[in-house]
N, C-alpha and C positions, 0 to 999 in steps of 0.2 A: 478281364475288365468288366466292373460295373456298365446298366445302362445309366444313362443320365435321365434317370428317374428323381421325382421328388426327395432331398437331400438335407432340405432344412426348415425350420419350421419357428414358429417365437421364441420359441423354449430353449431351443437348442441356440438358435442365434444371443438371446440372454446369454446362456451361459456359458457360451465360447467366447462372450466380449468379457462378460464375468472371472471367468478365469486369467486370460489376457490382463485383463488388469491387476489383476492380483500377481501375477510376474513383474509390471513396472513398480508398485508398490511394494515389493518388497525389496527390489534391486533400486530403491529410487536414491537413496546415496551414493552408490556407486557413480550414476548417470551423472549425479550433482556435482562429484568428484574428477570427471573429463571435460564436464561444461566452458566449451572454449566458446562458439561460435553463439551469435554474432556478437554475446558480452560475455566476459566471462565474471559470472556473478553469482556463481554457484546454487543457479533454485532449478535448473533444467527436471531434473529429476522429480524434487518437489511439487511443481507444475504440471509435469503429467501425472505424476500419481492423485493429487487432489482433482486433478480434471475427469480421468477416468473409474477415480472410485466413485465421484461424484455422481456421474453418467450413472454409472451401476447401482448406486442405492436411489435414485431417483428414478427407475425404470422399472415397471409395476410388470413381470414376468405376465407373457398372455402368449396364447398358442398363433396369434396371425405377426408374421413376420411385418406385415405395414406398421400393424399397432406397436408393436416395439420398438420400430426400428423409430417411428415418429416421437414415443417418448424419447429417445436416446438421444434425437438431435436437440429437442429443442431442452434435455438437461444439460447437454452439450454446451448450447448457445451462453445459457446463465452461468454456466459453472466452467467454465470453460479456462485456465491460467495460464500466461507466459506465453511465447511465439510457437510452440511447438505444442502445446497444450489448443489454439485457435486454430491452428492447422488441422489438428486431430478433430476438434470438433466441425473442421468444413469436411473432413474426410467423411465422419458421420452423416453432416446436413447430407452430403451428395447417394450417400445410400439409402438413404431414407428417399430422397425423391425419385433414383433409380426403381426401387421395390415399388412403388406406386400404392396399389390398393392389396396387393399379394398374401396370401394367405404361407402360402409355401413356395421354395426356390425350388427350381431344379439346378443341379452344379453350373450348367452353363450359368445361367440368368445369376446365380454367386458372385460368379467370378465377372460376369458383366456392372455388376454392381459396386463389386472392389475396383472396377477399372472408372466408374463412372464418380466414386467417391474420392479418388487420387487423381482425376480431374479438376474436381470442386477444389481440392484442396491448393493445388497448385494456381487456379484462377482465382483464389481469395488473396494469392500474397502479392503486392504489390511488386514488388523485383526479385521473382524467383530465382535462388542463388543451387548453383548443381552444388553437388556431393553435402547434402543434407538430408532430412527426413525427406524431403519433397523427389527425391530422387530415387532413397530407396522403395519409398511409399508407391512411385510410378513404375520401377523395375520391377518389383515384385506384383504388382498387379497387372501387367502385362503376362507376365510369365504364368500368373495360375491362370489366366485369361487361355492362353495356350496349352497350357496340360491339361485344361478342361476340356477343349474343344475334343483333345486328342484321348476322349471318354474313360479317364481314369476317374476312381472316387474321390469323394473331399480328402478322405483322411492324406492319398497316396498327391494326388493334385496339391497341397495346401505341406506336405513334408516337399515335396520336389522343388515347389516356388519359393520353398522357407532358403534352401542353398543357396538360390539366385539370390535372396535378401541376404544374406550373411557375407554375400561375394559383393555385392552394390556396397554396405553396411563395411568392410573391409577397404576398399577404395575412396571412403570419404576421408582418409585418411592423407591418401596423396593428391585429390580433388582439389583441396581449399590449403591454404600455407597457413593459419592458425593453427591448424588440425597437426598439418605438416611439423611445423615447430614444436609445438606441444606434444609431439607422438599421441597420438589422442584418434579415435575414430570420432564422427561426431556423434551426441550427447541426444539430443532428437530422434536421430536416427536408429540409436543402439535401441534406445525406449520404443521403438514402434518395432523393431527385430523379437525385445523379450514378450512382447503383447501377441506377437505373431505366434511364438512361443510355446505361449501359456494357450491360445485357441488350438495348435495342432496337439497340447498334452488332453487339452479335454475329451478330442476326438477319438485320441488313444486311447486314455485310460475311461473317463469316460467321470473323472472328480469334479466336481462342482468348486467355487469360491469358497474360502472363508473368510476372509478379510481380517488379519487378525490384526490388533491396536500398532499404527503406524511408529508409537515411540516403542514399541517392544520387537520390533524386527531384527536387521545384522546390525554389527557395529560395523562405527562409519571404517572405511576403508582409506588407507594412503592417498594424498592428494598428488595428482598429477602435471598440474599448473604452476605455469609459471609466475608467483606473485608479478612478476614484473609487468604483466599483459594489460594490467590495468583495465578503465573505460574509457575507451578514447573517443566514441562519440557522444550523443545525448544524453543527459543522466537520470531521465527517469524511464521508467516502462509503466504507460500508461495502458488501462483497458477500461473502457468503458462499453456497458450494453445499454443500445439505444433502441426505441420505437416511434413508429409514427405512421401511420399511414400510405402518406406520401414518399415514406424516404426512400430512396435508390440507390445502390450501390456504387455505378460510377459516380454521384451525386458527393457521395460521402468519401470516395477514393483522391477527388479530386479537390476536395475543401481539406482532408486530411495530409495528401504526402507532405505538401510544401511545410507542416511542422515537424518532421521527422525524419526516421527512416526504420526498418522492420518493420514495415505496414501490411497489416493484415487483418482483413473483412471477413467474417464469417457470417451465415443466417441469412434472413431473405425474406421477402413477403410481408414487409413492416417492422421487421425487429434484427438487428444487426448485433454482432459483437465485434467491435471494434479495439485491435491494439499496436500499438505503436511506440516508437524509441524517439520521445521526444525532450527538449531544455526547455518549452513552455508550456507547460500542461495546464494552466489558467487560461491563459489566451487561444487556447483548443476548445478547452471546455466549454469557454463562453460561445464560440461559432457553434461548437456541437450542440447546443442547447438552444442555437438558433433554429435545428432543423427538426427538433421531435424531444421527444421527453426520455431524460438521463434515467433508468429505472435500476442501474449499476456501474458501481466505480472504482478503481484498485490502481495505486499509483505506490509505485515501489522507486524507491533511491535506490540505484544500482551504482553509485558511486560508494555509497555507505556499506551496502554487503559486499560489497570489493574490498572494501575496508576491511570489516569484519571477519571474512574470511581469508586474506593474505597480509594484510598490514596490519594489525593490531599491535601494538604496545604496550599492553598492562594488560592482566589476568581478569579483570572486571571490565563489564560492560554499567555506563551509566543511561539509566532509562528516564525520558521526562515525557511530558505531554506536551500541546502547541499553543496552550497557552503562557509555556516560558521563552519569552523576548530577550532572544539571544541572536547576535549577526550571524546569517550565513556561514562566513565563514572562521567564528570563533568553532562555532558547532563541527564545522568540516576538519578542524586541527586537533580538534579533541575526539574523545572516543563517546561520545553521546547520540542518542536515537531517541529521538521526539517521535512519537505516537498521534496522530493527527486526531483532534476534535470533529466532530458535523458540522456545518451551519448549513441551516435550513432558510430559504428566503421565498416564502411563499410554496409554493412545490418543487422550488428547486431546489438542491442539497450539493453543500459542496464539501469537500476536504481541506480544513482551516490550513491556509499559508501552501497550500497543494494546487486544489483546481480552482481556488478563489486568492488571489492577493489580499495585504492589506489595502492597497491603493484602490479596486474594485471592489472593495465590499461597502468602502465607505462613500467613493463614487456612487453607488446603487443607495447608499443609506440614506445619503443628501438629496435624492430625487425620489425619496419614498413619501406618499402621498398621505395626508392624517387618516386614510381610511381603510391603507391597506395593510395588510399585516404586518406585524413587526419582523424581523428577524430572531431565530431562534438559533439555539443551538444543543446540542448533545452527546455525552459523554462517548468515547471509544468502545464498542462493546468487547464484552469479554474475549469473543473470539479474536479481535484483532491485538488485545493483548497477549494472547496465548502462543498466537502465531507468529510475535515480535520476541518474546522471551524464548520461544522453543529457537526459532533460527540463531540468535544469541548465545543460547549456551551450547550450541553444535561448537562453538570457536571459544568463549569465555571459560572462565570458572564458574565465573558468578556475575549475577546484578542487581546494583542498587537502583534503584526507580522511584525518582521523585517528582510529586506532584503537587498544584495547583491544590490550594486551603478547600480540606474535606468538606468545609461550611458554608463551600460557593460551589460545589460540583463534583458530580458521584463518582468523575473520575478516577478518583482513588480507589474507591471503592471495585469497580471493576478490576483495576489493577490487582489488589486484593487478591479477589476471587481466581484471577489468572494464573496468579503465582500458586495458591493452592491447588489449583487443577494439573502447573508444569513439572514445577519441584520445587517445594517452601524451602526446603533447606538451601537452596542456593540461590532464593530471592531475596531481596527485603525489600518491601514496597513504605515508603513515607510520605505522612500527609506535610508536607514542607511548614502549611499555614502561609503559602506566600502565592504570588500572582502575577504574572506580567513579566516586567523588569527584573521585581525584585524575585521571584523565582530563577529568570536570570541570572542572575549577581550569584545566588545561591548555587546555581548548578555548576556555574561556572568557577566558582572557589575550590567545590568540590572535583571536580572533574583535574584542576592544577594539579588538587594534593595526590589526586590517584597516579599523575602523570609521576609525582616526584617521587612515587614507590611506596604511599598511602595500600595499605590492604582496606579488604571487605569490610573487618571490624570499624578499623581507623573512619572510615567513611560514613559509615552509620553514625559513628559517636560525635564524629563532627556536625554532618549535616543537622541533630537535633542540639546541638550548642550556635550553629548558624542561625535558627529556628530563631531565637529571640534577640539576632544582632541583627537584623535584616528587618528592613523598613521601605515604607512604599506610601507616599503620597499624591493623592492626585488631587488634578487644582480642575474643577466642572464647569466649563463657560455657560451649561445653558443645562436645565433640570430639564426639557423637554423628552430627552432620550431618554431617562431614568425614570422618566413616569410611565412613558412607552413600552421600556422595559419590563416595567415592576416592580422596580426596585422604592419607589417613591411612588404614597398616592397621590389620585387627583389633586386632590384637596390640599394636602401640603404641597404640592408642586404649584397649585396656584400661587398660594399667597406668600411662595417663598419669590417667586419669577416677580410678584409683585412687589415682596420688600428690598429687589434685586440681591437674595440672595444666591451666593457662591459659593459653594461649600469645596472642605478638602475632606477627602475621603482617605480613609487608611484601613489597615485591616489591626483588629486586636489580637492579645496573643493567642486566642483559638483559631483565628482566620476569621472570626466574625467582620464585614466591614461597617463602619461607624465614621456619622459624620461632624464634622468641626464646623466652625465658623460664623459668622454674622453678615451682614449687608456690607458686599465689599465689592470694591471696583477690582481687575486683573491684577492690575500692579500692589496693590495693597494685597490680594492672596499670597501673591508671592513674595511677601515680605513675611507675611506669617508662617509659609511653608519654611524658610529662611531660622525664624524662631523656632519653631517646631523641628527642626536639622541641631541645632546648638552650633556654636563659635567651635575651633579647631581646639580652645582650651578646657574645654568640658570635660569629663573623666570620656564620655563616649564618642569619644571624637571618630568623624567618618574617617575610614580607612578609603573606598572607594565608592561612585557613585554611577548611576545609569541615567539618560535621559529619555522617556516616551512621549509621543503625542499623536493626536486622531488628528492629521492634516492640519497641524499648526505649526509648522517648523521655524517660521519665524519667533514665534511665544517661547519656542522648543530652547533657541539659540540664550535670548533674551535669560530666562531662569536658570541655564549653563551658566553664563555670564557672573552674574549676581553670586551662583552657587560658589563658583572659579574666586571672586573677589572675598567670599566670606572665608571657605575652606582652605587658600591656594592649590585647587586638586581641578584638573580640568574631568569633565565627563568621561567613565571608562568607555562608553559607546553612547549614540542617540539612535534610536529609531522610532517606527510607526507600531505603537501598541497594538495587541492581537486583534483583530478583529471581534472575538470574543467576551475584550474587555472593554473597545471602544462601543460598543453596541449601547453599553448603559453608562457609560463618562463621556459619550458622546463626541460628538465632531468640534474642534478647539480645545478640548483637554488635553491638558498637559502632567504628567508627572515625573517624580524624582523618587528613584529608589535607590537606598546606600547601606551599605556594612559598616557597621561599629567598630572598634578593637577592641 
């Protein structure tokens, strides 16, 4: 036996996690593949691997194991995904404050350090549940804890502890009855076994990372889940990373559980990472934004990737963005994935129809002050398109993705670019030319013909024939917002507010929008919207039709009404237009979008 002489050092510590990670990264399908506990929603895998390749390429190699190890945590803390992904990163935060100022380990002070990081980890989760990563992660560092003591080398310490994880790693199988039912070890805990891994092959052979491109690895492997398992509690998984000062941990543990459950705090000393399984991720966000400033935010539908990955019904996936107003749960019945927009409200930012309601954005709009900023908003970045089609065509063929008129928002345009980064040949991304509702109506026509056994082509050819039968008017109570906006200047907003004009806004056939009208009272708008629709006997008579409005549902009713007496066709749906679009039609607008035949 060695002494327990100096054993590790920056370099070496990089590159034993370096390697490690490149073991979950490459087996990261797999992992996604027995993903039972505690949703089974198939990104377990995915999660850790963007977490800890993350870690790795944000951690600038240096010979003092403190300096490393402090970059690791706090790539950790930002980059951190999914509940086993936050755990891993409190495992990090706690070795990072074990090693202190450290230049170098000796094996004990190692293996003291993996005992003090399976610590952190286990005190980050709110209701530590046995026979998961939290248990292998505690047995196995207990165990090198002791074959250290008992002065063997890393390499020989770190193979002997790897059994004990494989043996912990083996019984989470009959620990938890998800696991149990599903014959499934857990998914967490295997990814922190192959990490273990990849660190005792470095020690071995002595290979360094390569990280080679994530879509070019195995192919996927046989799923082992039971579609049936569904999600049976919360349906999002939210994460937010937060800062401030002042914030606290039990501070934040104790404003947090009661929206959830899977709660887990990771970081410390002003900056948290916060994730959690929660049904109202708007009304979190707004308290979490009471306590320090939101600098990251990732809210995933795990009802939808349940979807996606066990229930699907047609060989296409259809993709839109958040600004198409479509009900909850038309969207839940169909096979479509909206892509969330920003809005930005001074330095806050939120996730359109996600961590902001429509009801709240317009709340906050109506008590915005002439001097403070307006609300903005901005396109999905590329990345998060990339990352919505790649998960997508792991279960699809293919998808169509339609979007919000190229000539109000780059969203397309992103979208674009995404698809040429994932695979063009089994995207098609389309500028709709439409907005709102009538984006709605659109997706939604679409999404019927795919259900009825519509292909890839079929959908494309329709959707640009839907292009010029789809219509969208809106009726503006008040120019105020659309001057605010941008969209109208001063000057004309003046002297329109002063000829009491009200205009109706539509979009032309490029998606340009253009406005109509003269000096009119409400009811008289909606008489002309009425004209502007045509009689049922016209060659284009509507087929069906949507109703929106910005907190005017009584106006909303009223123009249904009227619409119902002229067309005999009641509204296919009403709801609250996106926040995105009430921003500049303002609070009391109302519109009406319909399909022709």
């Amino acid at each position: 036996m060695e002494d327990n002489g100096p054993v590790i050092d920056g370099r070496k510590l990089y590159n034993a996690f370096a390697k490690g990670a490149e073991k979950v990264v490459e087996k990261r399908k797999t992992l996604d593949d027995i993903n039972v506990f505690p949703v089974a929603d198939g990104d377990t895998g995915k999660n850790m691997a963007q977490t800890l390749r993350s870690i790795a390429e944000n951690t600038k190699p240096n010979s003092s194991v403190s300096a490393v190890s402090r970059d690791m945590a706090q790539a950790a803390l930002l980059s951190s995904r999914g509940n086993s992904g936050i755990i891993f990163a409190q495992f990090i935060n706690g070795i990072s404050k074990a090693t202190g100022q450290q230049d170098n380990l000796q094996l004990t002070e190692f293996a003291r350090a993996m005992k003090v990081g399976a610590n952190h980890a286990y005190k980050a989760t709110n209701e530590p549940v046995e026979g998961t990563i939290l248990t292998v992660m505690r047995e196995w560092a207990q165990s090198l804890h002791e074959y250290a003591s008992s002065k063997k080398n890393l390499p020989e310490s770190l193979e002997d502890s790897l059994e004990v994880a494989n043996k912990s790693l083996r019984e989470t199988k009959s620990r938890l009855r998800e696991l149990r039912e599903a014959n499934v070890v857990d998914a967490g805990a295997k990814g922190f076994v192959l990490f273990l891994e990849g660190i005792s092959a470095f020690l071995k052979e002595g290979k360094t990372a390569t990280f080679d491109r994530l879509d070019d690895l195995e192919e996927e492997t046989p799923r082992h889940i039971d579609e049936d398992q569904g999600v049976a509690g919360p349906r999002y998984c939210m994460e937010v990373v937060l800062t401030g000062e002042s914030l606290k941990r039990e501070e934040l543990r104790n404003l947090a559980e009661g929206y959830g459950e899977s709660l887990v705090i990771a970081g410390g000393e002003g900056q948290y990472h916060i994730h959690i399984h929660t049904g109202n991720p708007a009304e979190l966000m707004y308290e979490l934004g009471k306590t320090g400033t939101v600098v990251d935010q990732k809210v995933d539908d795990m009802q939808k990737q349940h979807e996606a990955s066990y229930e699907r019904t047609t060989k296409v996936a259809i993709v839109t963005d958040s600004t198409c107003d479509l009900p909850r749960e038309v969207i839940d019945e169909l096979p479509i994935y909206p892509v969330p927009l920003a809005v930005s409200f001074g330095a806050d930012q939120f996730l359109d129809k996600i961590t902001i309601t429509p009801d709240q954005f317009y709340r906050m709009l109506a008590e915005l002050e002439e001097d403070e900023e307006y609300p903005t908003s901005s396109q999905p970045s590329v990345g998060k398109f990339k990352e919505t089609y790649s998960f997508l065509l792991e279960h699809y063929d293919s998808i169509v993705s339609l979007h919000i008129a190229g000539a109000l928002s780059g969203t397309v345009d992103s979208a674009r670019e995404a698809a040429k980064e994932v695979d063009e040949s089994r995207i098609t991304v389309i500028d709709t030319r439409q907005l709102s509702t009538s984006l709605g109506l659109l997706v939604q026509e679409v999404a019927h013909k795919l259900k009825k056994g519509a292909n890839h082509e079929d959908l494309v050819e329709l959707t640009k024939a839907l292009r010029g039968k789809t219509k969208i008017l809106v009726s503006v109570k008040d120019l105020k917002y659309m001057v605010r906006g941008g969209r109208v200047n001063r000057l004309e907003g003046f002297f329109a507010r002063l000829l009491n004009f009200k205009p109706i806004i539509s979009l032309d056939e490029t998606g340009e929008s253009e406005l109509h009208g003269r000096p009119l009272l409400r009811k008289t708008n909606f008489n002309q919207i009425l004209e502007m629709i045509g009689s049922p006997h016209n060659d284009s008579r509507v087929k069906k039709y949507a109703i929106g409005h910005v907190r005017a549902p009584e106006e909303a009713k009223e123009l249904a009404e009227m619409i119902e007496t002229e067309t005999g066709l009641t509204p296919d749906y009403t709801m609250d237009i996106s926040p995105l679009i009430g921003a500049h039609a303002g609070i009391g607008a109302v519109s009406v979008s319909y399909l022709t035949e």
